[in-house]
mmCIF file of the N, C-alpha and C atoms, coordinates in Angstrom:
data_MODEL
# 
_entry.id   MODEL 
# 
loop_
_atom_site.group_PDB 
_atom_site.id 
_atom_site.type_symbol 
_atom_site.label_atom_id 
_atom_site.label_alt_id 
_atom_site.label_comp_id 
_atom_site.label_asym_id 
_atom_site.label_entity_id 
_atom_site.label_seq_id 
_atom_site.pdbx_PDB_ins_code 
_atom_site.Cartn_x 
_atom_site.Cartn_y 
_atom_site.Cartn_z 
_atom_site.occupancy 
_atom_site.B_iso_or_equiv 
_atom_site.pdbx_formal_charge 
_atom_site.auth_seq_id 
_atom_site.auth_comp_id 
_atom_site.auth_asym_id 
_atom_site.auth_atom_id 
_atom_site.pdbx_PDB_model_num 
ATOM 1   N N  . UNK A 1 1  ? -151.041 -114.424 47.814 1.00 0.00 ? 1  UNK A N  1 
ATOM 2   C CA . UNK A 1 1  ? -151.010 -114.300 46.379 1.00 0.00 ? 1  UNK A CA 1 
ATOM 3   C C  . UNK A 1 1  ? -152.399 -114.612 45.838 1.00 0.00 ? 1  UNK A C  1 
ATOM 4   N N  . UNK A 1 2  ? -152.754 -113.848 45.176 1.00 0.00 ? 2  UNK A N  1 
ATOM 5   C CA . UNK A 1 2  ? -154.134 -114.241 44.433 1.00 0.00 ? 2  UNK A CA 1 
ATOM 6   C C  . UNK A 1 2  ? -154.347 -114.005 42.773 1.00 0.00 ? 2  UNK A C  1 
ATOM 7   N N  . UNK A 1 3  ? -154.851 -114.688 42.466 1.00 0.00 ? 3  UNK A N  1 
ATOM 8   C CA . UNK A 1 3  ? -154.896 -115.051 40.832 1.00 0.00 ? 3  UNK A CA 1 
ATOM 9   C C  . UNK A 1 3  ? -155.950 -114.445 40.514 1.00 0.00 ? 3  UNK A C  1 
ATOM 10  N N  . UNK A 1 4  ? -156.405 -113.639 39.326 1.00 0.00 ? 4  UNK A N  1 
ATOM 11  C CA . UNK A 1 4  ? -157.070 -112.988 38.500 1.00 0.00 ? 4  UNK A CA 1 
ATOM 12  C C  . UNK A 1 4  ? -156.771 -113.389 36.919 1.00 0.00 ? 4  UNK A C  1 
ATOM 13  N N  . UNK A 1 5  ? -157.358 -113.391 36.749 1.00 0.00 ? 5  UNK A N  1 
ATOM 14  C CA . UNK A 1 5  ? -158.007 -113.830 35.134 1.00 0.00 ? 5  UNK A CA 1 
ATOM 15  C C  . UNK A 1 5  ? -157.830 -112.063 34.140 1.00 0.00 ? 5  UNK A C  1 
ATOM 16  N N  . UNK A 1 6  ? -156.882 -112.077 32.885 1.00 0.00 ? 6  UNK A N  1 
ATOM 17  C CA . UNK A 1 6  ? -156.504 -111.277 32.372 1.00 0.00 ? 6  UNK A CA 1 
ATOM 18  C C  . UNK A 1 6  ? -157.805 -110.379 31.905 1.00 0.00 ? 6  UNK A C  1 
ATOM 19  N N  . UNK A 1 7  ? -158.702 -111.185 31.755 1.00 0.00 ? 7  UNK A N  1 
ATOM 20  C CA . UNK A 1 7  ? -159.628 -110.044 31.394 1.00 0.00 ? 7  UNK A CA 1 
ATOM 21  C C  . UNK A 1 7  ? -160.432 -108.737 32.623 1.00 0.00 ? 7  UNK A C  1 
ATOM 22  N N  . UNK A 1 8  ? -159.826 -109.862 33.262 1.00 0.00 ? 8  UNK A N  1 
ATOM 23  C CA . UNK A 1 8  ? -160.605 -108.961 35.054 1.00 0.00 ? 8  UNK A CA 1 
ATOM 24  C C  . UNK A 1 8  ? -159.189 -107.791 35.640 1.00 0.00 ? 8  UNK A C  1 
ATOM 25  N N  . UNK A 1 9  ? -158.074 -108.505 35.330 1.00 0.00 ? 9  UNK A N  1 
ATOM 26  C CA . UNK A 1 9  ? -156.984 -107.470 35.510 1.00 0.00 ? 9  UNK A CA 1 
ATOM 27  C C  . UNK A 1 9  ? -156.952 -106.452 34.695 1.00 0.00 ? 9  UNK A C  1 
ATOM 28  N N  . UNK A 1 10 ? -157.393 -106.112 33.318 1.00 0.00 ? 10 UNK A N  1 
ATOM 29  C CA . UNK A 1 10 ? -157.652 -105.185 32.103 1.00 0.00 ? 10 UNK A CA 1 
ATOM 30  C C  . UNK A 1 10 ? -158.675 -104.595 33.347 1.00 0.00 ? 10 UNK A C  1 
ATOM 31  N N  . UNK A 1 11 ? -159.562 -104.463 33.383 1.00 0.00 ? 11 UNK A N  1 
ATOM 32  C CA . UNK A 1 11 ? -160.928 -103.831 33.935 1.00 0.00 ? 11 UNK A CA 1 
ATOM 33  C C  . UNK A 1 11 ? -160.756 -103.328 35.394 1.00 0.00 ? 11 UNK A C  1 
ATOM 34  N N  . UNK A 1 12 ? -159.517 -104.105 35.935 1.00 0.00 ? 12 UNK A N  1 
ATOM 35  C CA . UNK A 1 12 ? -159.527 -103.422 37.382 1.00 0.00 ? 12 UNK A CA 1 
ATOM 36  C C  . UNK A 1 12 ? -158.361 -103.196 38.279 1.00 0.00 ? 12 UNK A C  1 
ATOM 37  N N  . UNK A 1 13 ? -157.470 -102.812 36.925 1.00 0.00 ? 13 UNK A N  1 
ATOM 38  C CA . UNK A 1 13 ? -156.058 -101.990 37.338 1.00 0.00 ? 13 UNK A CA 1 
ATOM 39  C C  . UNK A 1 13 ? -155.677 -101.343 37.870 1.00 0.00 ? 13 UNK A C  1 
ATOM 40  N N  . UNK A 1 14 ? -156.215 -100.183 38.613 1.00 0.00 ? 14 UNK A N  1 
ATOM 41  C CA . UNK A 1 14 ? -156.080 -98.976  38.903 1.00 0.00 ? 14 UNK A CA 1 
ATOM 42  C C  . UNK A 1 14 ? -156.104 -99.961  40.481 1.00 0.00 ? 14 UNK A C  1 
ATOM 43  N N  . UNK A 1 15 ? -156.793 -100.364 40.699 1.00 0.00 ? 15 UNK A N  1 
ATOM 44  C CA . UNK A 1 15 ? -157.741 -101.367 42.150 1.00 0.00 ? 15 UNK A CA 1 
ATOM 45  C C  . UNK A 1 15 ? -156.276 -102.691 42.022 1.00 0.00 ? 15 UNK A C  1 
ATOM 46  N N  . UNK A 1 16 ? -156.203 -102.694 41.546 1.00 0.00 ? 16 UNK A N  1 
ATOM 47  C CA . UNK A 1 16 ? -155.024 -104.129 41.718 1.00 0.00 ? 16 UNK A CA 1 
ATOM 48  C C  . UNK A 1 16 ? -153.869 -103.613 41.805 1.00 0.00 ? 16 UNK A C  1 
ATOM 49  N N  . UNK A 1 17 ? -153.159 -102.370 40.959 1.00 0.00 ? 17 UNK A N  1 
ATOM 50  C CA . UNK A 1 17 ? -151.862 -101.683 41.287 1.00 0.00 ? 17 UNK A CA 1 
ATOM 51  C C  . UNK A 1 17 ? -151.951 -101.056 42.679 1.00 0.00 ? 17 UNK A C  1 
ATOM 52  N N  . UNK A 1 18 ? -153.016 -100.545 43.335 1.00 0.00 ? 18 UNK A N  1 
ATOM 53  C CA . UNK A 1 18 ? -153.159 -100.161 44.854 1.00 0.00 ? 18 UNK A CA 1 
ATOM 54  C C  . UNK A 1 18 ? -153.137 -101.359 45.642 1.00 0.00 ? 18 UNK A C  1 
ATOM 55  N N  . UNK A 1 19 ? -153.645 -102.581 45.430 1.00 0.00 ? 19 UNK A N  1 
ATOM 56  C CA . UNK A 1 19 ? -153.354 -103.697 45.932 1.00 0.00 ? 19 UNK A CA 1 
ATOM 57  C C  . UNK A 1 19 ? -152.279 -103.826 46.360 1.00 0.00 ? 19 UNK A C  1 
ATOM 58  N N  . UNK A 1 20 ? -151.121 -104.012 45.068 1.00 0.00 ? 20 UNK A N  1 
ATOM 59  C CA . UNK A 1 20 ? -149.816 -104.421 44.825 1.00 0.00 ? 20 UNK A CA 1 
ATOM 60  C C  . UNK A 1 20 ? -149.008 -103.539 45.687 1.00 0.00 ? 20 UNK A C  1 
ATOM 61  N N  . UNK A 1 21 ? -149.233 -102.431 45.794 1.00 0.00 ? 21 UNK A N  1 
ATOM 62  C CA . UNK A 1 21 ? -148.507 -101.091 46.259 1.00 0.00 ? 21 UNK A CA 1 
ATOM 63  C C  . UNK A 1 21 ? -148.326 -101.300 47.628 1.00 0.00 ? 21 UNK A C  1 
ATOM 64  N N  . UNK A 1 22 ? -149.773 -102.228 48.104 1.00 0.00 ? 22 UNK A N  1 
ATOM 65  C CA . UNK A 1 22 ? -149.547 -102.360 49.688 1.00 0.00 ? 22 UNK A CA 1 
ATOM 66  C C  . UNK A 1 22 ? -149.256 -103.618 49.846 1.00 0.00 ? 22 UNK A C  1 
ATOM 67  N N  . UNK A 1 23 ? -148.252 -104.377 48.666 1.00 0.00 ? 23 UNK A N  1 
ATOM 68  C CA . UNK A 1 23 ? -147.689 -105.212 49.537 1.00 0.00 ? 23 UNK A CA 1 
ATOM 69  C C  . UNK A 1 23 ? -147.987 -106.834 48.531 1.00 0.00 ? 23 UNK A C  1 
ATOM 70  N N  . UNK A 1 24 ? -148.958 -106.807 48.046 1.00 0.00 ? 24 UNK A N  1 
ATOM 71  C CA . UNK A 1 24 ? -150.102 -108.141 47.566 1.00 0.00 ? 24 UNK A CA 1 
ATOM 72  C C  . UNK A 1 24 ? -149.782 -108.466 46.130 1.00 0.00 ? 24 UNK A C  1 
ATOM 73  N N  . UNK A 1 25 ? -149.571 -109.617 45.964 1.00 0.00 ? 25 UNK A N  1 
ATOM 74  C CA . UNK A 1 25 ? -149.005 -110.115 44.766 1.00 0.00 ? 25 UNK A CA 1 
ATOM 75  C C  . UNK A 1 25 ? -150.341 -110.783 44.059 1.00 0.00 ? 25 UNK A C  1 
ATOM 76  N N  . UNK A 1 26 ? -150.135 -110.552 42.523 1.00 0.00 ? 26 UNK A N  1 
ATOM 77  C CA . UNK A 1 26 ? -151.744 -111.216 41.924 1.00 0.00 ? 26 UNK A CA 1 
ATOM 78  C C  . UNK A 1 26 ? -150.460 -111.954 40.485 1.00 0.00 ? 26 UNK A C  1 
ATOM 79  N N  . UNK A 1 27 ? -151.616 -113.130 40.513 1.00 0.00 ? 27 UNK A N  1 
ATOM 80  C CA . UNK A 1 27 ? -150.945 -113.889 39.102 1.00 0.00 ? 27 UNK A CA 1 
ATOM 81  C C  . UNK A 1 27 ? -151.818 -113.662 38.116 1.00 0.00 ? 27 UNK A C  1 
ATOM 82  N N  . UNK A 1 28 ? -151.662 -113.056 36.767 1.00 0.00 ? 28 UNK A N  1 
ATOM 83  C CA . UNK A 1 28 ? -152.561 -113.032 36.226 1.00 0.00 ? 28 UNK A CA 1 
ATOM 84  C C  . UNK A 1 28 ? -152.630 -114.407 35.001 1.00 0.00 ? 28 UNK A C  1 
ATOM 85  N N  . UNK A 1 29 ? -153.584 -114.384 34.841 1.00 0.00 ? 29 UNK A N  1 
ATOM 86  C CA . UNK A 1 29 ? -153.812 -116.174 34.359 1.00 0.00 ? 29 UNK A CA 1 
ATOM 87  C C  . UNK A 1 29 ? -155.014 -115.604 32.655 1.00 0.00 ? 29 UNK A C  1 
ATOM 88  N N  . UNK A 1 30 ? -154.252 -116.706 31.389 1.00 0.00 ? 30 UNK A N  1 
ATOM 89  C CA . UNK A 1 30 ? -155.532 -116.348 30.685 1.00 0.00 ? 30 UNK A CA 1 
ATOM 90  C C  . UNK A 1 30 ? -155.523 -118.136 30.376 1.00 0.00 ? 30 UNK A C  1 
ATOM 91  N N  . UNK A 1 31 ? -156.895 -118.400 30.111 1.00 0.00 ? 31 UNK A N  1 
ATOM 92  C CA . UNK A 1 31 ? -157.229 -119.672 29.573 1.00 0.00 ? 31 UNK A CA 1 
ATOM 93  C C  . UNK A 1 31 ? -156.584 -120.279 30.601 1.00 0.00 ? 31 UNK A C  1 
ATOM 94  N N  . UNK A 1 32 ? -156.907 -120.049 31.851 1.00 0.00 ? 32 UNK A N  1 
ATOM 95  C CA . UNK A 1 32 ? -156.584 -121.102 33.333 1.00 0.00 ? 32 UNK A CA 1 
ATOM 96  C C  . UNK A 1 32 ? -155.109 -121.030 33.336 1.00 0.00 ? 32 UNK A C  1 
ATOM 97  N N  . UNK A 1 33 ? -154.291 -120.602 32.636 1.00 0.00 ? 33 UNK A N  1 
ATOM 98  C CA . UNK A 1 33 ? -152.751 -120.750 32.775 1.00 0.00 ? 33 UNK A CA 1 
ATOM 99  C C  . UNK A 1 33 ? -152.037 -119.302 33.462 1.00 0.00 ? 33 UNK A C  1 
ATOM 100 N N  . UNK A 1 34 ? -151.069 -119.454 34.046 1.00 0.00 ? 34 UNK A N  1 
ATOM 101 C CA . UNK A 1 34 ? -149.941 -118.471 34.650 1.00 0.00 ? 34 UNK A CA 1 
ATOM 102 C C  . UNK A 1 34 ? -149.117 -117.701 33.331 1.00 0.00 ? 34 UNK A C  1 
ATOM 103 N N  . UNK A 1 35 ? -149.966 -116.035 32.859 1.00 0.00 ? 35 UNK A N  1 
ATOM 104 C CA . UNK A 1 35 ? -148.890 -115.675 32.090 1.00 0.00 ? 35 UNK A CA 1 
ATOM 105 C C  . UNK A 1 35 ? -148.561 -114.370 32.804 1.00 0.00 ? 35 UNK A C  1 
ATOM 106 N N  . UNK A 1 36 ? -148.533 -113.925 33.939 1.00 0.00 ? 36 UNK A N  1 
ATOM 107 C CA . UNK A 1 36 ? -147.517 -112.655 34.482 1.00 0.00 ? 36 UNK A CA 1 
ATOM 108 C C  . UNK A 1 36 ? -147.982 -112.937 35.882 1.00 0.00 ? 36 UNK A C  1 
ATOM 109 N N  . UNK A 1 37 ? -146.932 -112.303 36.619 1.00 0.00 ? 37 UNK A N  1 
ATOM 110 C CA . UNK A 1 37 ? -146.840 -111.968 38.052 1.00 0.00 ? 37 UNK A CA 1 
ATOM 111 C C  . UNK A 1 37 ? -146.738 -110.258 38.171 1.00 0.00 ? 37 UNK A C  1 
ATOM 112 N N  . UNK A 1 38 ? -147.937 -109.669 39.028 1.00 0.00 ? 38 UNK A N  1 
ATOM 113 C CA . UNK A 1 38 ? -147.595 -108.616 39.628 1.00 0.00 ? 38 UNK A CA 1 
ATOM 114 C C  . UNK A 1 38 ? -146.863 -108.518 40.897 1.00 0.00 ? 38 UNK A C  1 
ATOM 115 N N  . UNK A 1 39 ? -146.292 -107.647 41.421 1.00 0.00 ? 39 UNK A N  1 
ATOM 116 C CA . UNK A 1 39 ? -145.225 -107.863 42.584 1.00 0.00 ? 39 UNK A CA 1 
ATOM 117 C C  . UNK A 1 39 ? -145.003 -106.628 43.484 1.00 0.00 ? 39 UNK A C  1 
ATOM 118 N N  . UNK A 1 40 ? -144.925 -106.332 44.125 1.00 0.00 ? 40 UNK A N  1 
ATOM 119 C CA . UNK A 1 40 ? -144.513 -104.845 44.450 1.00 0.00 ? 40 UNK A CA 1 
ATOM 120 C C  . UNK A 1 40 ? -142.802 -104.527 44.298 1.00 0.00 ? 40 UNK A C  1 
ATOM 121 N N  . UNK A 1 41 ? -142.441 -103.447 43.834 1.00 0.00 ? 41 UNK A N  1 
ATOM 122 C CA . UNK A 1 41 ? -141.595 -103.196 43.026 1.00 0.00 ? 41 UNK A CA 1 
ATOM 123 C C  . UNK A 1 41 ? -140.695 -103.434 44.394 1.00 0.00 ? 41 UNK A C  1 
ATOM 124 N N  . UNK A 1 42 ? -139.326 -104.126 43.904 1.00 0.00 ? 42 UNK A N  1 
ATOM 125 C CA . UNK A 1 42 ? -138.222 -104.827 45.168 1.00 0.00 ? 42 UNK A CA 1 
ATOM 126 C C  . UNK A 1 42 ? -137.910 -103.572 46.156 1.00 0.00 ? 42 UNK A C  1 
ATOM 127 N N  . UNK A 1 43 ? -137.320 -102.491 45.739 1.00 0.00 ? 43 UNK A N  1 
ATOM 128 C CA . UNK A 1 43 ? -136.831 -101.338 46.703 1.00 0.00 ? 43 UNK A CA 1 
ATOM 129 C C  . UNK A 1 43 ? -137.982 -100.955 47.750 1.00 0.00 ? 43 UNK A C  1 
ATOM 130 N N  . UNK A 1 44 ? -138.843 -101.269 47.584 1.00 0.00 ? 44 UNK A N  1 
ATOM 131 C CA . UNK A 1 44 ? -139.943 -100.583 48.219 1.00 0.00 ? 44 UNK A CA 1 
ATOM 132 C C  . UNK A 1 44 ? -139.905 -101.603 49.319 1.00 0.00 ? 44 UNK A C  1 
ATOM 133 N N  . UNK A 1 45 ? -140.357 -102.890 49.139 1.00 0.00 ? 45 UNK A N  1 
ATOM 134 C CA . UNK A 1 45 ? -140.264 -104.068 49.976 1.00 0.00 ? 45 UNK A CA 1 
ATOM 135 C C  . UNK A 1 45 ? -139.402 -104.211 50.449 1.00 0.00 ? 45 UNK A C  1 
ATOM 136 N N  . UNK A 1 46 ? -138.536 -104.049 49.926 1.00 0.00 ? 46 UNK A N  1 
ATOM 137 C CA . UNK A 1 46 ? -136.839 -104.075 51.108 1.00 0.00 ? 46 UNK A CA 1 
ATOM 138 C C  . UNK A 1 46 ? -137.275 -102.492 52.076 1.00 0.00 ? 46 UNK A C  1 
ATOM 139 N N  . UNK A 1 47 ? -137.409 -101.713 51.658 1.00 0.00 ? 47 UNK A N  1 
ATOM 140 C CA . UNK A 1 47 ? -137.457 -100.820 52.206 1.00 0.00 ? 47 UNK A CA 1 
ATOM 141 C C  . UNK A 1 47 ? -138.399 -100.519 53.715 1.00 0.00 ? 47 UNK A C  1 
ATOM 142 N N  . UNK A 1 48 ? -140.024 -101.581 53.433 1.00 0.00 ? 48 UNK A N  1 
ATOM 143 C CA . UNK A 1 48 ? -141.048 -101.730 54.503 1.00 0.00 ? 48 UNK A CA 1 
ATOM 144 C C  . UNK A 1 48 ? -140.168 -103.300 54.963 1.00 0.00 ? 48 UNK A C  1 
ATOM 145 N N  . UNK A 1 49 ? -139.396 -104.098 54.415 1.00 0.00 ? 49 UNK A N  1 
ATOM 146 C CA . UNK A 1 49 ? -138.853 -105.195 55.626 1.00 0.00 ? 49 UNK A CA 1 
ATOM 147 C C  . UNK A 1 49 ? -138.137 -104.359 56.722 1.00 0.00 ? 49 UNK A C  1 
ATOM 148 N N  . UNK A 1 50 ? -137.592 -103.042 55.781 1.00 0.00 ? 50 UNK A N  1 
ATOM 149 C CA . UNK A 1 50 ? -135.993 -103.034 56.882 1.00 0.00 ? 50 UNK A CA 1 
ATOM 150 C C  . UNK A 1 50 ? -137.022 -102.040 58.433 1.00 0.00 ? 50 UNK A C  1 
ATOM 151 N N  . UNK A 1 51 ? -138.033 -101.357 57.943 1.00 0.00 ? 51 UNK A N  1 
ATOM 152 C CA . UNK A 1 51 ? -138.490 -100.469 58.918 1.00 0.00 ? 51 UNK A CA 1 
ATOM 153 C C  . UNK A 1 51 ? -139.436 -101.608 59.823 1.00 0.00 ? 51 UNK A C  1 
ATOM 154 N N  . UNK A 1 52 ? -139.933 -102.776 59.267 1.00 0.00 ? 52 UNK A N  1 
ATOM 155 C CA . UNK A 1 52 ? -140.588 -103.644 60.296 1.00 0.00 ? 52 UNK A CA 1 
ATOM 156 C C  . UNK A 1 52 ? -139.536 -104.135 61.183 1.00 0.00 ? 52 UNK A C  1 
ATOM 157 N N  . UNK A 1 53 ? -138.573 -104.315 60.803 1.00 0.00 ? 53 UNK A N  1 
ATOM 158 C CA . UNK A 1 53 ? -136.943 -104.877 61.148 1.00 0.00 ? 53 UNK A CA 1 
ATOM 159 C C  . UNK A 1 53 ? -137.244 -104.096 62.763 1.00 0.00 ? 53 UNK A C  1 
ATOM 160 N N  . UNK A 1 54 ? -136.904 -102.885 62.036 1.00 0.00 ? 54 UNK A N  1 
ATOM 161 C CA . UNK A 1 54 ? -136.071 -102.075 63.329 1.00 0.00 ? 54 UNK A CA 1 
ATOM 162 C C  . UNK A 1 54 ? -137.489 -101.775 64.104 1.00 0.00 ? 54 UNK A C  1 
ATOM 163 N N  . UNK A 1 55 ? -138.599 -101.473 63.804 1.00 0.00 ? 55 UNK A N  1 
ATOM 164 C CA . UNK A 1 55 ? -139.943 -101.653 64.764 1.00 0.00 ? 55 UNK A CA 1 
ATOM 165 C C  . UNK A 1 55 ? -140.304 -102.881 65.561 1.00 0.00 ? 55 UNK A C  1 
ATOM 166 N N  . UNK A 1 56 ? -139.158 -103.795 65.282 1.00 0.00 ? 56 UNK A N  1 
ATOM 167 C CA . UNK A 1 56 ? -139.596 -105.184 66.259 1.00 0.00 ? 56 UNK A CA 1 
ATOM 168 C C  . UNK A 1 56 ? -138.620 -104.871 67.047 1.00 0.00 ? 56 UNK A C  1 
ATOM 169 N N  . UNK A 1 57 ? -137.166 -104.321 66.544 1.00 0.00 ? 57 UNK A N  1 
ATOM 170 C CA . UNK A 1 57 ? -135.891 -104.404 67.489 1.00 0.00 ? 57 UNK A CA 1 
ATOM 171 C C  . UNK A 1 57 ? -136.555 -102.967 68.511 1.00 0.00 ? 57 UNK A C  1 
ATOM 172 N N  . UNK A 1 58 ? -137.340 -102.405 68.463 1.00 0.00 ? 58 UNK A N  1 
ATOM 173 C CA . UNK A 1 58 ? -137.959 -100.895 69.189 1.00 0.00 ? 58 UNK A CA 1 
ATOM 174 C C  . UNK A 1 58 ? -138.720 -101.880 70.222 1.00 0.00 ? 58 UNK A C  1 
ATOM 175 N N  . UNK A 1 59 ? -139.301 -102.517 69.515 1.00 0.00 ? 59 UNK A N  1 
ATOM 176 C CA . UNK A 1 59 ? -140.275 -103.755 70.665 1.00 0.00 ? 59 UNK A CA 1 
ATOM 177 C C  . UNK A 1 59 ? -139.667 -104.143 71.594 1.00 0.00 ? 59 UNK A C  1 
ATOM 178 N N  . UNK A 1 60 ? -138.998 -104.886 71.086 1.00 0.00 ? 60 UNK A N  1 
ATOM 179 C CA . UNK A 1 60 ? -137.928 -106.044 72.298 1.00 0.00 ? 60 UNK A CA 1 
ATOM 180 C C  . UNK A 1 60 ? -137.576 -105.060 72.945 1.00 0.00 ? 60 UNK A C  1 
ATOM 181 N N  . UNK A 1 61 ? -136.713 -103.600 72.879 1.00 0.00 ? 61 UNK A N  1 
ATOM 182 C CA . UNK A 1 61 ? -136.006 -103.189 73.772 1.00 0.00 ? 61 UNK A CA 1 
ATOM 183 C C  . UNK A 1 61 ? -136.732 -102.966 75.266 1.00 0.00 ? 61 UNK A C  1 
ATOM 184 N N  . UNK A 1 62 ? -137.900 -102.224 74.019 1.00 0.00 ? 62 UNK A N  1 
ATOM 185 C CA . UNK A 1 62 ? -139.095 -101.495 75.044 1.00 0.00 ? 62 UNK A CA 1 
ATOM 186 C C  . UNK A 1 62 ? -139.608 -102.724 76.194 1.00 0.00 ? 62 UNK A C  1 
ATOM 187 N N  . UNK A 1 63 ? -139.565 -104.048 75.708 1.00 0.00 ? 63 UNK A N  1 
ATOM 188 C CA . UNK A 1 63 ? -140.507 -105.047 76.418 1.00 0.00 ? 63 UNK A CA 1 
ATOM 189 C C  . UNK A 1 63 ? -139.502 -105.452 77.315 1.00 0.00 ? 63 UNK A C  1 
ATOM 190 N N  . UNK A 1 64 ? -138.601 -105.505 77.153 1.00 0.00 ? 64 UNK A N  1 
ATOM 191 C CA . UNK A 1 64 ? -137.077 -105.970 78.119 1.00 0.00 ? 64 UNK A CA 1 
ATOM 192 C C  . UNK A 1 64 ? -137.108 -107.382 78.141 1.00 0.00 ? 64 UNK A C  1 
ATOM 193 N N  . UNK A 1 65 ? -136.512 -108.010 78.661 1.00 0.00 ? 65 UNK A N  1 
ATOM 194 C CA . UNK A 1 65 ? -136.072 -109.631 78.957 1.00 0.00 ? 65 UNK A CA 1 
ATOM 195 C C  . UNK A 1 65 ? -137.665 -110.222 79.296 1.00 0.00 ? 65 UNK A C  1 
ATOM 196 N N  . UNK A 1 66 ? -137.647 -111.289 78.983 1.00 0.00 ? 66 UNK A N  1 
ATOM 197 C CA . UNK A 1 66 ? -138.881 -112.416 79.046 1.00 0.00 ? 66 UNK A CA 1 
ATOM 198 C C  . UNK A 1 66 ? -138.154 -113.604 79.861 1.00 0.00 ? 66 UNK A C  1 
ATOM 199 N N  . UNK A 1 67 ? -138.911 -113.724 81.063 1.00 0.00 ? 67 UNK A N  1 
ATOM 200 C CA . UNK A 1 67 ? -138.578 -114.975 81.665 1.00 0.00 ? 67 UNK A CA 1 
ATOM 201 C C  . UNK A 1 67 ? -139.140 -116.196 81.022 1.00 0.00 ? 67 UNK A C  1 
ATOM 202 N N  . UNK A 1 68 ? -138.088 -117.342 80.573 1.00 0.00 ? 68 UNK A N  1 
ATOM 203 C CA . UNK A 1 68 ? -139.098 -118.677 80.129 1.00 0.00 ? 68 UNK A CA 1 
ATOM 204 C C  . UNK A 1 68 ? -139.751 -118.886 80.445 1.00 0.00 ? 68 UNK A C  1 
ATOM 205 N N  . UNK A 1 69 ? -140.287 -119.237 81.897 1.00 0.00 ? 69 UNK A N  1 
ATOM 206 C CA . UNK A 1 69 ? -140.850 -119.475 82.358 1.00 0.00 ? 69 UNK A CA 1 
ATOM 207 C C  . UNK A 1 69 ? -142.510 -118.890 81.946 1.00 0.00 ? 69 UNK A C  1 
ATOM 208 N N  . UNK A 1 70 ? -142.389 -117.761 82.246 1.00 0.00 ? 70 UNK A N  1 
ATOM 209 C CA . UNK A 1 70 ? -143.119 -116.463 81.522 1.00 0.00 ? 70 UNK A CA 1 
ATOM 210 C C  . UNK A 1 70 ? -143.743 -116.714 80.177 1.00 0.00 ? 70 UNK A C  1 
ATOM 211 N N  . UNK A 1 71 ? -142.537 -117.080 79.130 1.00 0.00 ? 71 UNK A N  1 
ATOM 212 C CA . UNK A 1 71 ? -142.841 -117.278 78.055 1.00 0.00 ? 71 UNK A CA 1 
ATOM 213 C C  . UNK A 1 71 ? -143.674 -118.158 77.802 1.00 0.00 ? 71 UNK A C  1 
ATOM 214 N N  . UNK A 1 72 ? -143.347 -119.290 78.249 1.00 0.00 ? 72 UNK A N  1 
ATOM 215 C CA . UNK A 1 72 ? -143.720 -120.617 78.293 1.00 0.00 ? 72 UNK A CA 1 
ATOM 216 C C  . UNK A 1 72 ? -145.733 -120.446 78.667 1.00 0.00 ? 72 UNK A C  1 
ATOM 217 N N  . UNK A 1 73 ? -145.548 -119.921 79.385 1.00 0.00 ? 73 UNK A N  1 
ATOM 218 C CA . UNK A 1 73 ? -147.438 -119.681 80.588 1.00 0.00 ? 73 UNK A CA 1 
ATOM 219 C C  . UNK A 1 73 ? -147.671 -118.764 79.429 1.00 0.00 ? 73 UNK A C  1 
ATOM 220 N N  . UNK A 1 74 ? -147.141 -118.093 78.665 1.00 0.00 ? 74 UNK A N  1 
ATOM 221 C CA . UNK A 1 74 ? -148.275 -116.914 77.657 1.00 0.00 ? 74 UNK A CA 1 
ATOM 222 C C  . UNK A 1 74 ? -148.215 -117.843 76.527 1.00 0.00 ? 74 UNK A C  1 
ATOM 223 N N  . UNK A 1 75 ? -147.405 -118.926 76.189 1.00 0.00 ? 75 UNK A N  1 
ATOM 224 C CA . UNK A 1 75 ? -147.859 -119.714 74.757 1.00 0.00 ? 75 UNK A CA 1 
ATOM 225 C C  . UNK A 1 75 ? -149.059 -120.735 75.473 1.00 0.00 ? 75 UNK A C  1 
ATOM 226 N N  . UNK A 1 76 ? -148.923 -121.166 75.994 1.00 0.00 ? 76 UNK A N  1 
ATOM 227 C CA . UNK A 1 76 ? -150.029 -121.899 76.504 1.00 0.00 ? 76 UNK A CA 1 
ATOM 228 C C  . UNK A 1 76 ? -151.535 -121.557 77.261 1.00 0.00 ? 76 UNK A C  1 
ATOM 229 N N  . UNK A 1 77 ? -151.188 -120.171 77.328 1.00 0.00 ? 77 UNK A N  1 
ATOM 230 C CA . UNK A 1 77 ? -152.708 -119.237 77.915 1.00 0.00 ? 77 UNK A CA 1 
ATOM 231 C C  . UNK A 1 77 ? -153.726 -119.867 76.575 1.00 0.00 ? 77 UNK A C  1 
ATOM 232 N N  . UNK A 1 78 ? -154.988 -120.091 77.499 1.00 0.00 ? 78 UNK A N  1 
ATOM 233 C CA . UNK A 1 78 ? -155.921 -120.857 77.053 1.00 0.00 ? 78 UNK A CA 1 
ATOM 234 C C  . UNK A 1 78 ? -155.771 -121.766 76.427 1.00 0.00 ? 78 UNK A C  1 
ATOM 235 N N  . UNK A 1 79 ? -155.125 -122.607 76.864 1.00 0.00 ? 79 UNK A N  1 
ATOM 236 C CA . UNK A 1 79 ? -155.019 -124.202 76.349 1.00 0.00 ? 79 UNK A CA 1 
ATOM 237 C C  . UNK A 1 79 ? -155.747 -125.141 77.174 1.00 0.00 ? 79 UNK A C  1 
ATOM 238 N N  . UNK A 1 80 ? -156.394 -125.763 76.600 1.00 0.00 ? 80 UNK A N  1 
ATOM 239 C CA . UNK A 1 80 ? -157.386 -126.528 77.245 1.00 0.00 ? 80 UNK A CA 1 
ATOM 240 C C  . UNK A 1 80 ? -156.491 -128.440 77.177 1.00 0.00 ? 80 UNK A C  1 
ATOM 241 N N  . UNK A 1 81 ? -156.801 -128.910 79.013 1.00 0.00 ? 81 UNK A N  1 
ATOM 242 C CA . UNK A 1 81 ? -155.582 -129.888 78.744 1.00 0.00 ? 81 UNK A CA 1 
ATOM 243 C C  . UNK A 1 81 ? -156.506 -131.326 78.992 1.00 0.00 ? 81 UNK A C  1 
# 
């Protein structure tokens, strides 16, 4: 989330609604205070959760079973002891 100052959101809308579009939320603030939230519109975001959803469940299938063991040695690759 990142905050912009109303006079800088007036001047660089076009650049902050493409922001928003991909995802990025801005607060816009006048006199240091919180008066709006941009957001990306809900259907859309439900819409890129549900396809990351099923692109992780495409993952797992593709990657098959993980031995703990396995697991365990790739969280700790390069750990210095």
């Amino acid at each position: 989330m990142q905050e912009i100052k109303a006079s800088e959101a007036q001047a660089h809308l076009p650049r902050i609604l493409d922001a928003v579009k991909r995802g990025e939320t801005f607060v816009i603030t006048r006199d240091g205070r919180a008066v709006a939230r941009l957001v990306p519109e809900a259907q859309r975001r439900e819409a890129e959760i549900d396809r990351v959803i099923a692109e992780l469940g495409e993952l797992r299938r593709r990657a098959g079973k993980i031995a703990p063991a396995e697991l365990l040695a790739a969280r700790h690759a390069g750990h210095r002891y």
